[in-house]
Every structure is written in C-alpha cells, then in structure tokens.
C-alpha positions in Angstrom: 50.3 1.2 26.7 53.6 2.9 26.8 52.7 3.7 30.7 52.5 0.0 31.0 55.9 -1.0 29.1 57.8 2.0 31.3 56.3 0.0 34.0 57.8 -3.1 33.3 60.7 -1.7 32.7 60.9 0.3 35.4 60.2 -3.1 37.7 63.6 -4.6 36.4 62.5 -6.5 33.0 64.6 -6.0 30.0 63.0 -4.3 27.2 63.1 -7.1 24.7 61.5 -9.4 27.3 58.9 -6.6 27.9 58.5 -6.9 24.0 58.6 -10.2 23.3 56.3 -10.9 26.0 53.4 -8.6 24.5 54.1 -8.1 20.8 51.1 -6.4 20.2 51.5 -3.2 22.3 54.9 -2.1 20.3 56.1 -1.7 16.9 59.4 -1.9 18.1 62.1 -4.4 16.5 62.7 -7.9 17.9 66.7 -7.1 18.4 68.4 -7.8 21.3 69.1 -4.5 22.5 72.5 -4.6 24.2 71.6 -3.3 28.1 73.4 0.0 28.9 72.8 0.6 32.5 73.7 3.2 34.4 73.5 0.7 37.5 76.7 -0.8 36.7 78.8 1.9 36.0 77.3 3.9 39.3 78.2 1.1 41.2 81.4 0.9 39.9 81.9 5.0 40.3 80.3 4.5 43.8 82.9 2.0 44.3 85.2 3.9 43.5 83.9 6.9 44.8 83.5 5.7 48.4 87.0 3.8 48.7 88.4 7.5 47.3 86.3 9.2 50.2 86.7 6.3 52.4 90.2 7.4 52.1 89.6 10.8 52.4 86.8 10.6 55.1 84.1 12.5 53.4 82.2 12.7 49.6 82.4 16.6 48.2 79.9 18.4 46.9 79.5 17.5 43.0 81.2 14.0 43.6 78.2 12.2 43.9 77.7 9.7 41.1 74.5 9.2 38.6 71.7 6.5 40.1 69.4 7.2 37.2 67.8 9.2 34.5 65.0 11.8 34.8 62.9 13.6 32.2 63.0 16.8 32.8 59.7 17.1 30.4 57.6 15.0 32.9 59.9 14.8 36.5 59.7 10.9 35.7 62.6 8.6 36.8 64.2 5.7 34.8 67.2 3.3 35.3 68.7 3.0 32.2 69.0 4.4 28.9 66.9 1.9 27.5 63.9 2.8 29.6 64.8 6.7 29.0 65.0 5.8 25.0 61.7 3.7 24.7 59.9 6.5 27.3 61.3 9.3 24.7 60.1 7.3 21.3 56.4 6.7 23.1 56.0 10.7 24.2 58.5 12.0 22.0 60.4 13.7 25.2 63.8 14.4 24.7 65.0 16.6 27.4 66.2 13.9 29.6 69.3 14.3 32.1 71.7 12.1 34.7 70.0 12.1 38.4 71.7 11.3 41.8 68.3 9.4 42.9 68.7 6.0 43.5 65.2 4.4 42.1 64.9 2.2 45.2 64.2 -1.6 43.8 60.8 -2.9 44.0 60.0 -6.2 46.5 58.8 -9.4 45.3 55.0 -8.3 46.3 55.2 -5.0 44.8 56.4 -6.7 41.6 53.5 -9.0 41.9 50.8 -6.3 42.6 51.9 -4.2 39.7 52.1 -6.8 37.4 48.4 -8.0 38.6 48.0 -4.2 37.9 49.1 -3.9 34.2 47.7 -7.3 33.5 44.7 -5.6 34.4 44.7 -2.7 33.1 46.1 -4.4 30.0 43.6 -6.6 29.7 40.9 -3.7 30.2 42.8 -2.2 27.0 42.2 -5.7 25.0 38.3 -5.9 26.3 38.4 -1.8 25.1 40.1 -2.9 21.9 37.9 -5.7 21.4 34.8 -3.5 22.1 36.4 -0.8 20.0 36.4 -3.7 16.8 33.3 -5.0 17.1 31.4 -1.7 17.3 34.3 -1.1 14.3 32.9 -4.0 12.3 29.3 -3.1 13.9 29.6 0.4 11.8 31.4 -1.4 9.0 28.3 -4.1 8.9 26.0 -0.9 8.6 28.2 0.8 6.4 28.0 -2.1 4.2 24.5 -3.0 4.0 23.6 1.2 4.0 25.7 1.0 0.9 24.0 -2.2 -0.3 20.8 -0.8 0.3 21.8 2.3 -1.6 23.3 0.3 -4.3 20.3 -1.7 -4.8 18.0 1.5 -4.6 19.8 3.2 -7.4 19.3 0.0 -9.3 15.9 -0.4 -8.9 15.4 3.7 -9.3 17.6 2.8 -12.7 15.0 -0.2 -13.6 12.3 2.1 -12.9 13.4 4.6 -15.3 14.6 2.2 -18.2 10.8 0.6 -17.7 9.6 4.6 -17.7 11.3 5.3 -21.0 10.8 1.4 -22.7 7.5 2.4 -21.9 7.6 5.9 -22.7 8.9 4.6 -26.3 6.7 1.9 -26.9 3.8 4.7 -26.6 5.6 7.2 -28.9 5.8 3.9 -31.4 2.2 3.6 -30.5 1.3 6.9 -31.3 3.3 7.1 -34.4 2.0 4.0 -35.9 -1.8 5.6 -35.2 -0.6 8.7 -36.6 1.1 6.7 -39.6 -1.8 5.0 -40.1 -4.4 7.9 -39.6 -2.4 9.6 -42.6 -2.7 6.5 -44.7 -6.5 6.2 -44.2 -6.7 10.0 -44.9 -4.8 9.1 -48.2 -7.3 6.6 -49.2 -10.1 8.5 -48.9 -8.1 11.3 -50.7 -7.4 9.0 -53.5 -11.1 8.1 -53.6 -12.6 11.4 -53.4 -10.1 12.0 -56.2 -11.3 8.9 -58.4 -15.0 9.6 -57.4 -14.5 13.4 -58.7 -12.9 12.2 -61.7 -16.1 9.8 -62.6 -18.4 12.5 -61.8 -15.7 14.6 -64.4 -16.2 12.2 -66.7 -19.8 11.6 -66.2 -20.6 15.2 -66.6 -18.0 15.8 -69.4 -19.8 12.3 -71.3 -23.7 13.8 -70.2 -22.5 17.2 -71.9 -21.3 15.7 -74.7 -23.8 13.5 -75.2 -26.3 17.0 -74.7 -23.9 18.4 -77.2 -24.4 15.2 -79.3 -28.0 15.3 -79.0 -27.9 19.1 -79.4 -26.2 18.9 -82.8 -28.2 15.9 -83.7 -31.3 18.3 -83.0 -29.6 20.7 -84.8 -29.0 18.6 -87.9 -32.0 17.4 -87.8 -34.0 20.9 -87.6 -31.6 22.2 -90.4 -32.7 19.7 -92.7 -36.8 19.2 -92.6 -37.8 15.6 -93.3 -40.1 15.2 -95.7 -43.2 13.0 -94.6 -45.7 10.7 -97.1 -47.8 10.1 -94.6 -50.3 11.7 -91.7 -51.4 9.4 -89.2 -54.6 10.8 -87.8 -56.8 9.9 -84.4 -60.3 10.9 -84.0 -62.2 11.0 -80.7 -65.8 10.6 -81.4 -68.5 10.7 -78.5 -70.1 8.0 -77.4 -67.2 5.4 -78.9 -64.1 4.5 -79.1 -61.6 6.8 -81.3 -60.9 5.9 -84.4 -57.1 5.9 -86.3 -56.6 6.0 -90.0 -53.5 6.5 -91.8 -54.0 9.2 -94.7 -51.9 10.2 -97.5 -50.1 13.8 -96.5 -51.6 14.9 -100.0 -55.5 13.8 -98.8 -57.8 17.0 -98.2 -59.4 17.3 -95.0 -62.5 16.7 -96.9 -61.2 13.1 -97.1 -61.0 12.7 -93.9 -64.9 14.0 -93.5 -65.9 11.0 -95.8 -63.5 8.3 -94.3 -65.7 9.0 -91.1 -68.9 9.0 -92.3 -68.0 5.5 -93.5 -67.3 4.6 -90.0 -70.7 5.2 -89.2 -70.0 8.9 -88.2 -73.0 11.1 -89.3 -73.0 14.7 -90.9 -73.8 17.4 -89.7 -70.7 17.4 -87.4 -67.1 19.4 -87.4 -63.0 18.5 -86.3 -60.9 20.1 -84.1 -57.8 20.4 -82.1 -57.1 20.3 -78.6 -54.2 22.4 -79.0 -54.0 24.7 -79.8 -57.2 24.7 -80.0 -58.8 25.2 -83.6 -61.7 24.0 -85.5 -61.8 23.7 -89.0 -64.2 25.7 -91.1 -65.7 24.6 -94.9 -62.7 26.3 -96.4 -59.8 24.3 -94.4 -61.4 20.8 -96.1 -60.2 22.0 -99.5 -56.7 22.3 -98.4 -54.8 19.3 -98.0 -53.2 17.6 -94.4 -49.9 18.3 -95.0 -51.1 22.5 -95.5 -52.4 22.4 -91.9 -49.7 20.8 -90.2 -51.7 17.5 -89.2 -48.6 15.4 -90.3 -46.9 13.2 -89.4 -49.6 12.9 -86.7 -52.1 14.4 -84.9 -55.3 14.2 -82.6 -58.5 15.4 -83.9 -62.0 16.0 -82.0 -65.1 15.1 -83.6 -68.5 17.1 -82.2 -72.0 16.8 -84.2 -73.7 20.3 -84.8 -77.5 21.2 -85.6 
C-alpha cells in the first residue's frame, strides 16, 4: 500500500489528497501538510543559475541545482520532501539525499494507466483483505463453536460425573441403610435369644427348685414316717374278679384268710406277692398286716393247693 501512495505521489497528487482520497490505507493525520517542493526552489536556482551562466556562457561543474530526492537505501526517486518523508515512515529508510535528476512529469495517459493500475491492484488488496476477513471470521466462527462444543462437552462430562457421584451416594445411603438395618435385625434377635435364655434360666432355675422343693418335701416326708390305721388290700382270685377289702393295719393275716372264705373263696388255698415275690406260710397269719408291710396297700395272689 505504501508502493501505491508513493505512486500517487510520485504522479503529482498532494499527499493529503492521496490521504483523504483512501483513508483506509494510512494512519497518517488529516492535516494539511504545507508542500515543500524542491520543484520550486530548483526552478528558481535554475533560473537563477542559467541567467548567471547565460551570462557567463557555460554551467560549472558542481553548479547544477537539485531536481529531486533519492534514497540511497532503495535508488528510488521522489519530488519533494513530502513524498521522501511518507516513503521513509512506510520503510523506515532514512538515508535519503538531494539528486540532479529531473523526474520527468508523467502525460495525461500515463496518469490514467497508472491510476487504472493502483485502482487495480488496490482493489485486488480490498478483494485480498475481504478474503483475508472472512476466512478471519471463518476461523473465528470455528473457533467459537470448537469452544462451544468444548464448553458444552465439559458440561455434560461435569453432569455426567455429578449423576456418577448423586448416584454413587444414593448407593452408599442404600448400602448403609441395609447395613443399618441388618444390625438392627441382628439386635432383635440378640435381644430375643437373650429373653429366650433367660426363660429357659428361669425355667430351669424354677424346675430345680421345684426338684429341690419336691426333694426336701421327700425328705421331710421320709424323716418323719406317717403312721397308717388302715391296709387296703386286693386279691386276685382265679376264675373271678379280684376282690378289695379295707382291713384294720392291726388285723392278722389270718383275718384276711376268713374274710375270703366268706367271699366264697375255699380252703385249702394260700396268698402271695407278686413282688417281690413271697408267699405266706401258717406262721406269717399270726402276725398282723402292718408287721409284713401290706399297708397302706398292697396286691395279694390267691392260689388253691391240694
């Protein structure tokens, strides 16, 4: 671009027209930038110069005047110090120096075919600029939604994971309410373990005392014999049913001998027990029931003998 405003400049515009004209290629102020050409005051020299050597009839060597400017960085010509200043600030040249070329003016076609020229190749550099933003806002557009799409994968990564660990918690609560509950069970079958051991306890403690009741009672009651009136006495006899008498303890077996013949029992015929097993003889029917231990009961077998 600074090709094209040297251009320009070089074709005879002034500087601020060259600006005002296309704002958008300089960042240069919008001041009217007095003109400070050389043009004039080599005229004026050559002027002066010429009527000097007209009078004299020749120009010496080292009188020639100044026609223009010329970087010595690049060989490139200008006309004025304006051009030479503006060509310095876009390259940063600054080796520039007076030259006795004349930059010979351009014709109204030339002007025409290099302003079709930069209008051109200007307009080339807007079509490039243009191309150069919207492959910027192209890259920018991707940027963006690359961004958006990362932004929304690390949000739904950061769902996923807040779901893993709400779910990840709610199985931990889970798991501690079984365990919680588990334990709680186990407690009440502790507890009635417990209260079932402690009735069987109690049971057996009561059953032994009640075999330590029953024990002294037994006790008691073998310590002190109990003194029966009575001898209740049941004899089997063959052939019919057995007969039951109730005899004074103080009644001989002898007694007994005649009670049954006056049930229709007939002599000769003898008692016994079934156990252990005894029978009683002529002597044992003198003694009396309460000497053979027939009281306060006892069974007695009746057998007839020849």
């Amino acid at each position: 671009m600074a090709n094209d405003i040297d251009t320009l400049v070089s074709m005879g515009f002034s500087l601020p027209k060259v600006l005002l004209a296309h704002p958008e290629v300089s960042d240069e102020p919008e001041e009217e930038i007095p003109p400070q050409t050389l043009g004039s005051a080599s005229s004026s020299s050559s002027s002066t110069t010429t009527t000097t050597n007209n009078d004299e009839g020749e120009i010496k060597d080292g009188e020639q005047t100044a026609q223009s400017l010329i970087c010595n960085d690049c060989q490139k010509l200008f006309r004025d110090a304006t051009g030479a200043e503006l060509h310095a600030t876009r390259t940063g040249h600054q080796n520039f120096s007076e030259s006795t070329e004349a930059i010979k003016p351009l014709t109204e076609e030339e002007k025409k075919q290099k302003l079709a020229e930069l209008k051109a190749r200007m307009a080339e550099k807007r079509a490039a600029r243009e191309r150069q933003e919207i492959e910027e806002r192209k890259q920018a557009e991707k940027i963006r939604r690359k961004a958006g799409q990362e932004i929304t994968s690390a949000k739904e990564a950061l769902e996923a994971k807040e779901m893993q660990r709400a779910l990840e918690k709610k199985k931990r609560e889970k798991e501690e309410e079984r365990l919680a509950r588990a334990k709680i069970k186990a407690q009440i079958e502790q507890d009635k373990k417990e209260r079932a051991a402690k009735r069987e306890a109690a049971k057996r403690a009561q059953q032994a005392q009640a075999e330590e009741d029953a024990a002294a009672d037994a006790a008691a009651r073998a310590s002190v014999k109990k003194e029966y009136t009575e001898a209740r006495l049941q004899v089997r006899v063959p052939g019919s049913g057995p007969i039951t008498h109730t005899f004074n303890v103080n009644a001989t077996l002898s007694d007994v001998f005649t009670f049954l013949q006056t049930q229709g029992c007939h002599p000769p015929f003898s008692l016994s027990t079934t156990f252990p097993r005894k029978t009683y003889t002529f002597e044992d029917q003198q003694k009396t029931l309460k000497e053979l231990n027939l009281v306060p009961s006892a069974a007695l077998i009746l057998a007839y003998t020849q």
